[in-house]
N, C-alpha and C positions, 0 to 999 in steps of 0.2 A: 509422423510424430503426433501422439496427443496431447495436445495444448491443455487438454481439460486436467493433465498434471499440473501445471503453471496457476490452476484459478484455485481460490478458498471462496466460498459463496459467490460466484460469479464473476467475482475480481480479479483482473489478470495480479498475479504479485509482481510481475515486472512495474506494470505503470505502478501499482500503489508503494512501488521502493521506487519508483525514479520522484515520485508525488512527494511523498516523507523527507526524502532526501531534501528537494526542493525548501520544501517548508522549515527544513531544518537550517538549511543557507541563509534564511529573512530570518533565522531569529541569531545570526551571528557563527554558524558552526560552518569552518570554511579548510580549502586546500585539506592535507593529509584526515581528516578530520570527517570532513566528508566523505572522503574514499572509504575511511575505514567503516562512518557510518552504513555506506551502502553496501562493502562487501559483506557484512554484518547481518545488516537487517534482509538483501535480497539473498544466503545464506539459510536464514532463518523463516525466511516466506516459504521457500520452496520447499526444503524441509520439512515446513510444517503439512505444505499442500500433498507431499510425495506420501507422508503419513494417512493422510488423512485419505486420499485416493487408497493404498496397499491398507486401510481399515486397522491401522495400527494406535487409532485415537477411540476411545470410549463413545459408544456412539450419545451418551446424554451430554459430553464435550459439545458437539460435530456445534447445535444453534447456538450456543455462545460464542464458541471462536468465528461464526460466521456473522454474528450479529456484532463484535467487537470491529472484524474487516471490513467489514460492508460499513460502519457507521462511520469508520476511519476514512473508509473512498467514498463517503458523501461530505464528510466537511472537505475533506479537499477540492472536492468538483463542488464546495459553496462556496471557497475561497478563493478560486478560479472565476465562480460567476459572479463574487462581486469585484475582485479587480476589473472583468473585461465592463460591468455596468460602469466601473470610477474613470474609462475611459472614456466609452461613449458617451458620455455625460459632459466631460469635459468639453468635446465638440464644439 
C-alpha cells in the first residue's frame, strides 16, 4: 500500500485528524460530537490527499493547502511541546 496517499505536504492525515480531534476535545467538543468531528474531518483529509495524489487539484492550489496542513501540524506539535515543558517543570 502507498502511504504517500494518506500525506498532504508530509503530513500523515491520520495523526493530524486524530491531532484536531484532540484539540477540539480541550476546548469542550465531546462524545457523538467528536466522532462525527473526526469521521468528518479524517473523510475530508484523505479526500483531499487522494486528490491531490490522482492530480485532480490545480497545481497553483498544491502550496497553499500544503502550507495551510503543515502549519496546522506544527501548532499541534507546539501545543504538545508546551504541555509536556508545563510537566517537566512542575517536577
Amino acid at each position: 500500500m502507498d502511504f504517500s496517499a494518506f500525506t498532504i505536504g508530509g503530513m500523515s492525515v491520520l495523526i493530524l485528524t486524530l491531532g484536531i480531534v484532540e484539540a477540539a476535545k480541550r476546548f469542550g467538543v465531546t462524545g457523538r460530537w467528536s466522532e462525527a468531528l473526526a469521521i468528518g474531518l479524517g473523510a475530508t483529509l484523505v479526500g483531499l490527499a487522494q486528490a491531490i495524489q490522482k492530480d485532480l487539484i490545480p497545481a497553483v492550489a498544491l502550496p497553499w493547502i500544503e502550507i495551510v496542513v503543515v502549519g496546522i501540524g506544527g501548532g499541534l506539535a507546539a501545543t504538545g511541546v508546551y504541555d509536556l515543558a508545563k510537566k517537566l517543570l512542575k517536577r
